[in-house]
C-alpha atoms as one frame of an Amber mdcrd trajectory, in Angstrom:
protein
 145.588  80.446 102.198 149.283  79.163 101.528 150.756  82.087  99.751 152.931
  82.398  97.236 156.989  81.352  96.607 158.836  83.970  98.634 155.348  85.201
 100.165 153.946  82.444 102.627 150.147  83.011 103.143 147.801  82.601 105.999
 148.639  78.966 107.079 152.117  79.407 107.313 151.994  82.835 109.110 149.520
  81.269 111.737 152.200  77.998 112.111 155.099  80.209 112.464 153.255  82.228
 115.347 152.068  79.380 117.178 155.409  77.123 117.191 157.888  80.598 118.287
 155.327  81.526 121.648 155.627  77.283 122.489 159.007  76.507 121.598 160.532
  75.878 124.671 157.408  74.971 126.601 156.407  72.066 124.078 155.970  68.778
 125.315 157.598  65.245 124.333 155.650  63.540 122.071 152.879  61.003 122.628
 152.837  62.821 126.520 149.384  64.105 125.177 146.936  61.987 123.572 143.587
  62.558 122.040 140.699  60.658 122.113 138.106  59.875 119.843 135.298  61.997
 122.163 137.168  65.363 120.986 139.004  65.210 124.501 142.756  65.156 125.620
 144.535  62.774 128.364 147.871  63.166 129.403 150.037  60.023 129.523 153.094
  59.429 131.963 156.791  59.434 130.848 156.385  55.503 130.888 153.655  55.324
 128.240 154.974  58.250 126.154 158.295  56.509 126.273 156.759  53.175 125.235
 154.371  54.943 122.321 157.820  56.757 120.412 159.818  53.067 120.722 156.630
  52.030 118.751 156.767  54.817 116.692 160.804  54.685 115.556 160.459  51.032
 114.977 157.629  51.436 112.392 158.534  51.580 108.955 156.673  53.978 107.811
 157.996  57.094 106.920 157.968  59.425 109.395 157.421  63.397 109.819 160.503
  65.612 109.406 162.397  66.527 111.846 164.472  69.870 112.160 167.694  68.606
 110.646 165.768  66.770 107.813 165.599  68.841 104.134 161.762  70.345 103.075
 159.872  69.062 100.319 161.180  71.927  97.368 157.150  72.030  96.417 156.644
  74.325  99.728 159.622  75.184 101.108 159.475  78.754  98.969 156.455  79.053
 101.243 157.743  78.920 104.503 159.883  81.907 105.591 160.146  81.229 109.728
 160.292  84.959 111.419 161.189  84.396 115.139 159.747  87.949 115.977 156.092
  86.988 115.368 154.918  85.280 117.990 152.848  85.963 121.211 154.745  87.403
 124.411 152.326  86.516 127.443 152.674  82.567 127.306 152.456  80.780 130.459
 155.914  79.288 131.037 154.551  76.564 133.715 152.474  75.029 131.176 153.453
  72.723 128.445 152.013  72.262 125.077 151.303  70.064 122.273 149.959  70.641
 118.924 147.814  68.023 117.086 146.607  69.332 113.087 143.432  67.573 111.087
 142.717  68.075 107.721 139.124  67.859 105.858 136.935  68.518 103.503 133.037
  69.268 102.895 132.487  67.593  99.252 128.678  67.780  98.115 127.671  68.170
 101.728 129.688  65.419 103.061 132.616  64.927 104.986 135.924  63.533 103.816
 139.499  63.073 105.801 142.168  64.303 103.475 144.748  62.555 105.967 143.040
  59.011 106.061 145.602  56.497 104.679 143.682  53.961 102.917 145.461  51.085
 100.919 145.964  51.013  97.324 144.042  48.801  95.285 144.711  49.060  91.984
 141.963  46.382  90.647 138.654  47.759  93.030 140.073  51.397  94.359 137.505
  51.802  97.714 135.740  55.313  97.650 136.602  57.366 100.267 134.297  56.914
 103.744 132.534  60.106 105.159 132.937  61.037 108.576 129.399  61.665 110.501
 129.653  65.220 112.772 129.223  64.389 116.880 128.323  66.811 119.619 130.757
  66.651 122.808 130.255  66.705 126.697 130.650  70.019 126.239 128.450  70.522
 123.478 131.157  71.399 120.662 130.647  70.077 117.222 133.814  67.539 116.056
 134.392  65.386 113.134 134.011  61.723 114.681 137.490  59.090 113.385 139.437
  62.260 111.856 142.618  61.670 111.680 144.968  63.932 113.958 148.710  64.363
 113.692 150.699  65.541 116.218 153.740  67.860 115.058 155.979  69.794 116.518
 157.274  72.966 114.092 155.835  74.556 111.336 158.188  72.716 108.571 156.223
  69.268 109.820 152.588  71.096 110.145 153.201  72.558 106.485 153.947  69.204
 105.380 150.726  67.237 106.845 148.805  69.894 104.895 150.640  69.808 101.815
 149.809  65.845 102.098 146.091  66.798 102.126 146.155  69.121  99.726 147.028
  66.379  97.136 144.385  64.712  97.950 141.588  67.271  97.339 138.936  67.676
  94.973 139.633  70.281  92.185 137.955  70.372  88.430 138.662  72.353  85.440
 135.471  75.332  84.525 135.298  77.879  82.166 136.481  80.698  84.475 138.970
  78.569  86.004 141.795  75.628  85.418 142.030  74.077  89.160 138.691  75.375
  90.886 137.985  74.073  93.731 134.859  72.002  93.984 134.321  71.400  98.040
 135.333  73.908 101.321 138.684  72.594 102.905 139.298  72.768 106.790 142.781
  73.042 108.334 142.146  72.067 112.019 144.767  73.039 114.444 144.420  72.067
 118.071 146.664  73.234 121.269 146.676  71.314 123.613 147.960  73.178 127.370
 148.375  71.244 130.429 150.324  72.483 133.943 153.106  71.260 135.789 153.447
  70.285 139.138 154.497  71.373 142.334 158.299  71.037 141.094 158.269  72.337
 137.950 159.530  69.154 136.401 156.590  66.775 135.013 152.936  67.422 133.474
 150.004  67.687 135.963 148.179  64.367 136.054 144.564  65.741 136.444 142.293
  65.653 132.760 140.234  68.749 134.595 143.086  71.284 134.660 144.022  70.625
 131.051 142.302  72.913 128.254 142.456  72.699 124.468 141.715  75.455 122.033
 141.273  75.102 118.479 142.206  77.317 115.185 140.041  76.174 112.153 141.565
  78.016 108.660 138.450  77.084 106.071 138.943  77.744 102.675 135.204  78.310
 101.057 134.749  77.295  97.746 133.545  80.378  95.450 129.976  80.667  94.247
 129.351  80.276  90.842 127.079  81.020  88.206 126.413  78.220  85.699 126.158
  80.353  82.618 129.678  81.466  83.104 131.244  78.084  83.856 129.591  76.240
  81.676 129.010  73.580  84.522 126.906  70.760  83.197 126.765  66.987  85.130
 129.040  66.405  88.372 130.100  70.042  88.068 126.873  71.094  87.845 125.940
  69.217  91.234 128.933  70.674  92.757 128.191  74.000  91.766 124.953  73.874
  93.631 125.824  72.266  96.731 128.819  74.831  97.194 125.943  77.678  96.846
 123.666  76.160  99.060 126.173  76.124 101.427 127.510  79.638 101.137 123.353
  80.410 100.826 122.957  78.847 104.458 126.153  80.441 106.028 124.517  83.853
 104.701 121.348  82.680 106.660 122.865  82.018 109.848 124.929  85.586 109.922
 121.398  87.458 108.746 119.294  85.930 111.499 122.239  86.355 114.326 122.597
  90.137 112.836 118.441  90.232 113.300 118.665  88.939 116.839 121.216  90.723
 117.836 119.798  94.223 116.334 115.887  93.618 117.905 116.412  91.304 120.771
 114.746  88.806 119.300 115.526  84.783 119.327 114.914  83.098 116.195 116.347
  79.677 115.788 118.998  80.011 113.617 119.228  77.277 110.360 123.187  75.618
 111.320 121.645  72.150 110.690 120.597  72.962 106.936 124.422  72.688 105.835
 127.335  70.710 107.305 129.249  73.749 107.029 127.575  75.920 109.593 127.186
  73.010 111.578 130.585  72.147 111.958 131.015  76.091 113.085 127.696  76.127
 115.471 130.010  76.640 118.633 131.808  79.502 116.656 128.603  81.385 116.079
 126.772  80.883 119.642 129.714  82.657 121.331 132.433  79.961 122.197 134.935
  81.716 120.149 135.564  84.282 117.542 135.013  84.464 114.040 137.051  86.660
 110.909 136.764  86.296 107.647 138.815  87.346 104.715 137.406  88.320 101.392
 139.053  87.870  97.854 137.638  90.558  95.030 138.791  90.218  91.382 139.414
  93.491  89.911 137.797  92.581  86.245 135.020  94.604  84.992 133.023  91.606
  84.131 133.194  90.284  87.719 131.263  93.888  89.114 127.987  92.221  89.956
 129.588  89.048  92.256 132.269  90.987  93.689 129.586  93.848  94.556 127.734
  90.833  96.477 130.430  89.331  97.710 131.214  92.723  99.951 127.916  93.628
 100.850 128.185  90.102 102.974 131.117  91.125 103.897 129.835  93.885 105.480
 127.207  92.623 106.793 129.230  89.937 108.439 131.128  92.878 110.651 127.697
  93.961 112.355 127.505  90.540 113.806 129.331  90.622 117.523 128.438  87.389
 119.598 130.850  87.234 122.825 129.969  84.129 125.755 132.838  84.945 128.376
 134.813  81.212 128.728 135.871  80.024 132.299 139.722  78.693 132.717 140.418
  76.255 134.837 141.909  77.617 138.318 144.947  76.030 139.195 146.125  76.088
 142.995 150.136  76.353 141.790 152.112  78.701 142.616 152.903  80.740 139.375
 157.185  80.552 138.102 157.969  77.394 139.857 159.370  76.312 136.220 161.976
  79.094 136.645 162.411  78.232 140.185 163.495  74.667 139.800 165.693  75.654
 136.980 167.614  78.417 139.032 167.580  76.069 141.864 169.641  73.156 139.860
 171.414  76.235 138.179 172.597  77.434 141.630 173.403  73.869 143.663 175.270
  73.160 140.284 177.264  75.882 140.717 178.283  75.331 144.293 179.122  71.896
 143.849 181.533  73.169 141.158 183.092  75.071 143.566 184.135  72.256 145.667
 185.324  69.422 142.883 183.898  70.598 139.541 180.741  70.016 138.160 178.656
  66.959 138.880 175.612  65.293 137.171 173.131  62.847 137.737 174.092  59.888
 139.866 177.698  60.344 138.818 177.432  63.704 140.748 176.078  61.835 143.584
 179.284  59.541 143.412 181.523  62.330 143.337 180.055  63.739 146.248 180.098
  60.839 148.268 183.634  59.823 147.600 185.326  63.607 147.863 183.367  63.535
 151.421 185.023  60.064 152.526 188.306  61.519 150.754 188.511  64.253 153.662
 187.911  62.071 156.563 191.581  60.818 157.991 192.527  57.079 157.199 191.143
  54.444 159.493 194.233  52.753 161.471 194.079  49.016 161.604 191.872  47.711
 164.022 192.841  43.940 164.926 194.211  42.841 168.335 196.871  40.666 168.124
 197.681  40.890 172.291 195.781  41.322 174.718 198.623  43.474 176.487 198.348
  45.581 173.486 197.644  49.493 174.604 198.714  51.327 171.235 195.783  50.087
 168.703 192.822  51.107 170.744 193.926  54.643 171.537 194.799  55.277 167.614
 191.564  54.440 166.524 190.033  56.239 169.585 192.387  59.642 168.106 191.027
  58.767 164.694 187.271  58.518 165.280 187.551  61.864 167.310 189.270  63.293
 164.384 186.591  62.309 162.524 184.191  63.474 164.854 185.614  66.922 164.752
 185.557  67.096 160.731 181.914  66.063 160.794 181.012  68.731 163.369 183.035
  70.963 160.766 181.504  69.881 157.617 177.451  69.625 159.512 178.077  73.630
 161.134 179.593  74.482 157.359 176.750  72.635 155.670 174.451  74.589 158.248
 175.821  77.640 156.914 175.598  77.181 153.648 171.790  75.572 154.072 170.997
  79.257 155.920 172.755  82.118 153.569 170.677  79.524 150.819 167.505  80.005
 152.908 168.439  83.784 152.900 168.668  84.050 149.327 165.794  82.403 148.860
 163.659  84.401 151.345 164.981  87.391 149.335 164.418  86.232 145.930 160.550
  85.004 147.246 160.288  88.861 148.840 161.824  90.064 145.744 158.936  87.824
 143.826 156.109  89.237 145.997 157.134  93.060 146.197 156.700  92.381 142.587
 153.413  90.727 143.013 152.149  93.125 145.379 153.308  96.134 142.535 151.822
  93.981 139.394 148.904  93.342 141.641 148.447  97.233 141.995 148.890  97.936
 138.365 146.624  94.967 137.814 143.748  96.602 140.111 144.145  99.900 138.893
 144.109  98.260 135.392 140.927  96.924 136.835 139.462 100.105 137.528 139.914
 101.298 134.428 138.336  98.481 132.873 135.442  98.746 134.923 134.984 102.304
 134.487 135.134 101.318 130.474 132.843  99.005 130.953 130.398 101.400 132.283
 130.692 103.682 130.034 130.650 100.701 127.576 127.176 100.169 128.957 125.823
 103.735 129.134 126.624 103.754 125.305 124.964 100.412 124.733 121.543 101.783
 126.642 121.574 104.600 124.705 122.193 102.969 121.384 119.474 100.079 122.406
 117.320 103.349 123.429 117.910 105.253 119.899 117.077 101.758 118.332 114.036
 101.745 119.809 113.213 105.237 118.995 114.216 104.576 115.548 112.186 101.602
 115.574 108.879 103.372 116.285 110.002 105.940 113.878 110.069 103.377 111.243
 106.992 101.980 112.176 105.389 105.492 112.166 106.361 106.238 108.809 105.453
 102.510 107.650 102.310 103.680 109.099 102.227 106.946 107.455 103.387 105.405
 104.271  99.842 102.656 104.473  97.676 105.849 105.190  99.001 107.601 102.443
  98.301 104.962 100.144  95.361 104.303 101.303  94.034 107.995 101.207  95.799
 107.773  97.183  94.091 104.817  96.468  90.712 106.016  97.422  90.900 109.155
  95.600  91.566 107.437  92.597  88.664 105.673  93.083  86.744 108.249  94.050
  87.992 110.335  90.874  87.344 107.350  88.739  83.903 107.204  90.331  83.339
 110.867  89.427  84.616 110.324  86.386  81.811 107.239  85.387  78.962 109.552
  87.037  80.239 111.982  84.072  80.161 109.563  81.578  76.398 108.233  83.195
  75.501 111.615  83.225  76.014 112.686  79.501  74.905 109.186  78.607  71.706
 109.948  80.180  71.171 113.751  78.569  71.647 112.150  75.307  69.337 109.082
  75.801  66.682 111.462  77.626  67.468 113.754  74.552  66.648 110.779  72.388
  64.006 110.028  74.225  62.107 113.609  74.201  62.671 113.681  70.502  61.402
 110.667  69.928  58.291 111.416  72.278  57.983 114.785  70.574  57.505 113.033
  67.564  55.104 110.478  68.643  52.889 113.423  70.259  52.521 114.735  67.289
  51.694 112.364  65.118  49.368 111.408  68.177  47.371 115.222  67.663  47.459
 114.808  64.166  45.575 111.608  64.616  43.265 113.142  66.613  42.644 116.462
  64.637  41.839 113.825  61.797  39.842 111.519  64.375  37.886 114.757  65.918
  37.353 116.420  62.051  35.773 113.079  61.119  33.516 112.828  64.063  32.004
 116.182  63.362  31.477 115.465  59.882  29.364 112.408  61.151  27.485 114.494
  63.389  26.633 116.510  60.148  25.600 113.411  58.367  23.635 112.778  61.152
  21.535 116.092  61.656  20.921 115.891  57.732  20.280 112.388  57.658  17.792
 113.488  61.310  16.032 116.624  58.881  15.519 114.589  56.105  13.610 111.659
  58.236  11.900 114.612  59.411  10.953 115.949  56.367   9.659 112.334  55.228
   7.377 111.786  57.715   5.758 115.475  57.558   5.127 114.808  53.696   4.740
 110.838  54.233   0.314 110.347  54.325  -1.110 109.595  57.276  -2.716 106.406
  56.076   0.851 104.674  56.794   1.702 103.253  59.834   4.036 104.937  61.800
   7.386 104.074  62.901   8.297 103.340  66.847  10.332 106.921  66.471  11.719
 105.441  69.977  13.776 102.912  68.361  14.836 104.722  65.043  16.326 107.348
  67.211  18.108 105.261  68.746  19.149 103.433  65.939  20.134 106.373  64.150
  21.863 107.871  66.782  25.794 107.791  65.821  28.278 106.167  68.172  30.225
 108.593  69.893  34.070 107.675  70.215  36.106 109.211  73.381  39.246 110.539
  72.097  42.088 109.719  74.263  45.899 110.252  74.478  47.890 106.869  72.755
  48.669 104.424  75.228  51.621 104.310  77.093  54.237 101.833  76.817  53.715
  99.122  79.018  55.899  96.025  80.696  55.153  93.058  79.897  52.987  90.907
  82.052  54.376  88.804  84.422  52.273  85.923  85.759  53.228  86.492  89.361
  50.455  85.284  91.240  46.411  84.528  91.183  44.722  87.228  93.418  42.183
  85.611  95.149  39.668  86.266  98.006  38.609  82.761 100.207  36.105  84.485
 102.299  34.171  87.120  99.821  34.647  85.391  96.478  36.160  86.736  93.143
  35.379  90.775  92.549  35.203  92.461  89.150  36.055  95.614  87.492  32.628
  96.823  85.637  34.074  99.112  83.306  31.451 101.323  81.398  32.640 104.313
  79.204  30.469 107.146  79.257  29.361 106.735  75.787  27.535 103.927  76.075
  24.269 104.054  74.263  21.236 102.437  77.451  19.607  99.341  75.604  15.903
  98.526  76.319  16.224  94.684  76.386  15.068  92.387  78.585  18.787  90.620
  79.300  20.645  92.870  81.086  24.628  92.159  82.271  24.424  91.407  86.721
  27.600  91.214  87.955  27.972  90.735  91.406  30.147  92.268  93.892  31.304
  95.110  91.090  33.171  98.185  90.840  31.450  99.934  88.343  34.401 102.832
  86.760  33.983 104.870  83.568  37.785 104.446  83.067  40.154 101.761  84.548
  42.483 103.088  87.089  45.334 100.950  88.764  43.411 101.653  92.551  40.432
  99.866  90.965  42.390  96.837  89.619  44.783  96.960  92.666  41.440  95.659
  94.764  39.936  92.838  92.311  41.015  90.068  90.468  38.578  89.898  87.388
  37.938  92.951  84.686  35.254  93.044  82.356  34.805  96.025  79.885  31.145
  96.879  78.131  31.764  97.680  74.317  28.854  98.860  71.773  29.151  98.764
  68.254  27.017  99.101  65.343  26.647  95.889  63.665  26.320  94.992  60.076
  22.779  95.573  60.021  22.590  98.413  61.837  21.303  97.234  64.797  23.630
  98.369  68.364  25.983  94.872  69.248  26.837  94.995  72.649  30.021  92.742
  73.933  31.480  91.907  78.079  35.384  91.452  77.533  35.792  89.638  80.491
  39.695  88.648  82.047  42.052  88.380  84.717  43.948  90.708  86.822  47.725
  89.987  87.387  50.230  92.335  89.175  53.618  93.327  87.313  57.407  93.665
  87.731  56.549  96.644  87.477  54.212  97.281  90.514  51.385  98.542  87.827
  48.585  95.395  87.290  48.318  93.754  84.159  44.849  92.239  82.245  44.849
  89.072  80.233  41.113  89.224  78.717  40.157  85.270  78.315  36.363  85.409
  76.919  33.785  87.754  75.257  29.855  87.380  75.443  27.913  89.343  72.661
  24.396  90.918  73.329  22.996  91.317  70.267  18.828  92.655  69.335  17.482
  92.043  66.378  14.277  92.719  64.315  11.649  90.048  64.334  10.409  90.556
  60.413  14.225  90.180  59.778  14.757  93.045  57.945  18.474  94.568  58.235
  17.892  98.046  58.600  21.027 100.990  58.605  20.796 103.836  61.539  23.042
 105.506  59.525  24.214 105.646  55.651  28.150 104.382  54.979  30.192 107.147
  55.500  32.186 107.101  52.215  34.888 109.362  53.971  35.954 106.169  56.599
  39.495 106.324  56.576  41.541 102.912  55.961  42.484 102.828  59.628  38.646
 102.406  60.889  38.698  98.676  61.571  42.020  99.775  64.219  40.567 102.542
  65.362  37.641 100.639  67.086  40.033  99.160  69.236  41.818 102.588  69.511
  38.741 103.519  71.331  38.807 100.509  73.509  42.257 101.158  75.005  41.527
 104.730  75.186  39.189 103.985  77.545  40.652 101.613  79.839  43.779 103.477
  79.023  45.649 100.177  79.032  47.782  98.650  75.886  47.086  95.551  74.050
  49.494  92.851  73.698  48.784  89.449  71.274  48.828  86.544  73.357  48.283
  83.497  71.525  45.884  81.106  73.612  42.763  82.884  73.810  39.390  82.272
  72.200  39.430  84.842  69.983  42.277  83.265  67.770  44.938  86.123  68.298
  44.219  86.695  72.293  44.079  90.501  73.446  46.425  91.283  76.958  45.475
  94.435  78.039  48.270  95.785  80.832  47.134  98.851  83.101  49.425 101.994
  83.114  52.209 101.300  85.449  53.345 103.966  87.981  56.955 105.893  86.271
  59.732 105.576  88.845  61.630 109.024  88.978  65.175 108.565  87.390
């Protein structure tokens, strides 16, 4: 911001402009005074006059003046160009210029101009200043200190005082880095003059004061590069949550100004970008100036670092600022100087030049010098007749020379009206001919200005179109996601089906092998089951022939046999031959089926091979189903089963048994028996005498005492399950068939 020896910087340049456009319009000093409300008064010649007697009798150094030498630290800086400055200044104002000087330290305030005593036992800290909001709402640093100078040799050095005084530390990257964002504050303060041109316009509403902040941000930096640990460390991340928060602000202006919308933008977050909230809302203008280093290593922040940039210059914020009309009538500061320039001039003419009240003396005496001398006036006689007429011929002389002097002072007063009236219709043919430029000037504006507007409708219309295009293709973008998403998951989908699928043909494969296999060993039971019953049969019809046989030889003297009761002794036991059960679920106790209004019903099951007993006790059950086989519509309707088994006992007489139990429905949906007691029928001879219906078949296989029960469950077609509980020591569960659900 200062520049280099032989090279002045920003700071200078902007001094050097602003002191050549005011040079001769500047004010005296102390004529304008600030006040601590971020205003301006202007004081009369009186009180100015008193506050620089004040000022020269303090002994405090003061600020250089023109004649006095520069400090050699800066004065390579300053290189004063009278050609830079600004050509449309107002030369009936007057103008003073008042500089500040701060700094934002670990997001606080500091005044690098404050003069505070030195105490070299307990040094005081330096106060911060607390930010205020004006009447008219601009943001100001409340008990700043503000100098008022008057070139850019004096500005320079006010800064240069500051710039002692500010905090720098030594990093890794480098030796004097700056650890907090300085503020040059320059304020101009412009105020009119007065009807004639000579003193400042007493009226606080027709003076305005601009301001010309030059910050100097403190780089962002990266802690594994600097090698910032403790205060530094602090530092280093207040100065990039600063810069983080001024990149904030400029994104969400950029946002609102690109899609008209108003989002509150975050200046209060950082006393930076509050300091600058009136910059950003409009109330002035905002550039910025970027510094790059060229090393390879610095790529990555430098590459940042213009991207802000850049997205800085799509920000454009413009609030059109009111001046203050003033009723004067524009060059009178001219006019009053050509005016003295002029009478000057003409009073030279007569008896050389006059100033001040001396010129007012000169006048007054040269006037009396061309009057004739007064005669003396006393009467000494009254017969005297020469006095009286004398001064009588005197005062008419007189008389005559004023008429003279009043008709030549007439004169002059009228060919000085004349010029006058020329020069003011030489000033408004000129008007009149700026005025025209000015109105065609106008013109053109406006017709810019429309065609300023036409372009801005269009662009805010091609926004909008782009807008919806985005949002199309947003849209487009979701869909074709979507549609991507759910074809993978469909594929996927197909692809476990696949895997179900051949995990299915190879446990159904499993499956039909392993029922192939149980099939046939199932026939092969039965061929051995079925070849052992008809050898029986043969035992039988033998054993049938040779009873025969005995009683046709046996004599008749013996009593004969109830032939009744051997036959049916010796008739064999016929076994059905059924298919092996199926696997069953297991029984699930879901729930007693019960009737309350009939009463319990029963399942009589009675295979077809029973063998009809003649005995007196006969099984009643009431309310039965009487079934040759158990089916699952049969046990679907009752809730007790009982099954009629015959068997030959050990004496050969028929034992008849009721395996009585409970029917209970299944997971499955099939029903499910848990048999619970067993009543025997048994007849018997009387003389006690064990007699055999048929001889021992040696040929029994080993398998016999199963395969009585293999005959049971063939014929309710139900399987047997152990259920420990039941009165026959190991209890018997017989489960009915349950319906296959198709795959």
């Amino acid at each position: 911001m200062t520049g280099s020896p032989g090279d002045g910087g920003l700071l200078p340049r902007c001094l050097d402009m602003i002191f050549n456009s005011i040079g001769p319009f500047q004010a005296k000093r102390f004529v304008f005074k600030l006040d601590d409300k971020n205003g301006v008064n202007v004081q009369c010649e009186v009180d100015a006059l008193l506050e620089r007697q004040k000022r020269d009798a303090m002994p405090i150094p003061k600020t250089p003046s023109g004649k006095r030498q520069i400090d050699p630290e800066f004065a390579d800086m300053i290189n004063v160009q009278d050609h830079c400055k600004a050509e449309e200044v107002d030369e009936d104002n007057v103008y003073g210029v008042f500089v500040s000087y701060i700094e934002i330290y670990n997001n606080y305030i500091y005044d690098l101009l404050e003069e505070t005593p030195f105490e070299p036992i307990k040094p005081k800290p330096p106060q911060s200043k607390i930010l205020r909001e004006d009447q008219n709402h601009n943001m100001y640093v409340t008990g700043c200190t503000e100098v008022e100078v008057k070139s850019t040799e004096e500005a320079f050095e006010v800064f240069w005082r500051g710039q002692k005084k500010r905090r720098i530390a030594n990093t890794q990257l480098n030796r004097e880095s700056s650890r907090s964002h300085s503020v040059f504050i320059i304020k101009l303060a412009q105020a009119p003059l007065d009807a004639d041109g000579d003193n400042v316009l007493q009226e606080k509403e027709q003076i305005t004061l601009s301001q010309l902040s030059l910050v100097d941000l403190a780089g962002s930096e990266r802690t594994n590069r600097t090698k910032a640990e403790g205060n530094r460390l602090r530092e280093a991340g207040n100065i990039n949550q600063s810069l983080m928060t001024l990149r904030t602000c400029i994104e969400v202006l950029r946002e609102n100004q690109m899609y008209g919308t108003n989002k509150m933008v975050p200046y209060r977050d950082s006393k930076l970008t509050h300091l600058f909230k009136n910059y950003f809302d409009g109330e002035g203008k905002v550039r910025m100036i970027v510094c790059v280093n060229p090393k390879a290593e610095d790529y990555e922040e430098s590459l940042q670092v213009m991207r802000f940039a850049e997205m800085t210059q799509e920000v454009e914020v413009a609030r059109p600022a009111d001046r203050p009309i003033c009723g004067l009538t524009p060059g009178r500061r001219f006019r009053n100087q050509a005016f003295r320039e002029e009478l000057q001039r003409k009073l030279e003419m007569r008896g050389g030049p006059i100033s001040g009240e001396a010129e007012e003396q000169a006048f007054s005496e040269l006037f009396l010098q061309n009057f004739p001398p007064l005669p003396s006036c006393e009467l000494l006689d009254i017969n005297d007749d020469q006095t009286l007429p004398k001064v009588i011929e005197v005062l008419e002389k007189r008389h005559k020379l004023r008429q003279m002097l009043t008709e030549e002072i007439a004169k002059t007063v009228l060919a000085f009206k004349t010029i006058l009236q020329e020069f003011d219709s030489n000033v408004a043919s000129k008007d009149n001919y700026i005025q025209g430029k000015l109105s065609e000037k106008d013109k053109i504006i406006a017709e810019q200005k429309m065609e300023l507007e036409r372009l801005e409708k269009k662009i805010k219309t091609l926004e909008y179109k782009i807008d919806i295009l985005e949002k199309t293709t947003t849209i487009y973008e979701e869909d074709k996601r979507n549609l991507q998403q759910e074809l993978e998951s469909k594929s996927q989908k197909l692809q476990r089906q696949a895997s179900d699928k051949r995990r299915m043909e190879a446990r159904l494969q499993g499956m039909v092998a392993e029922t192939t296999m149980k099939w046939e060993k199932e026939c092969e039971r039965r061929v051995a089951a079925k070849q052992l019953e008809m050898q029986n049969k043969l035992w039988v019809k033998d054993e049938k022939l040779k009873q025969l046989k005995a009683i046709v030889t046996e004599p008749k003297n013996e009593k004969p046999e109830r032939p009744s009761r051997v036959r049916d002794r010796e008739k064999p036991l016929q076994r059905s031959v059924s298919p092996s059960p199926a696997p069953s679920a297991p029984a699930v106790r879901l729930r007693r089926r019960r009737s309350r209004s009939v009463g319990e019903r029963w399942v009589d099951h009675k295979p077809p091979s029973n063998v009809p007993t003649e005995t007196v006790m006969q099984p009643q059950v009431p309310h039965a189903i009487t079934v040759v086989a158990a089916s699952e519509k049969a046990l679907a309707k009752c809730d007790k089963y009982m099954l009629t088994h015959q068997e030959l006992a050990s004496d050969g007489e028929i034992e008849t048994k009721l395996i009585k139990g409970d029917v209970f429905k299944t997971r499955g949906g099939g029903q499910a028996v848990q048999f619970t007691e067993i009543e025997t029928l048994k007849q018997e001879s009387p003389t006690g005498r064990k007699r055999r219906s048929s001889p021992p078949n040696p040929d029994q296989p080993e398998d016999a005492a199963d395969s009585e029960w293999t005959d049971v469950e063939t014929r309710c077609s139900v399987a047997v399950e152990m259920r420990a509980g039941s009165a026959l020591g190991p209890g018997y569960q017989h489960h009915a068939q349950p319906k296959r659900r198709k795959p």
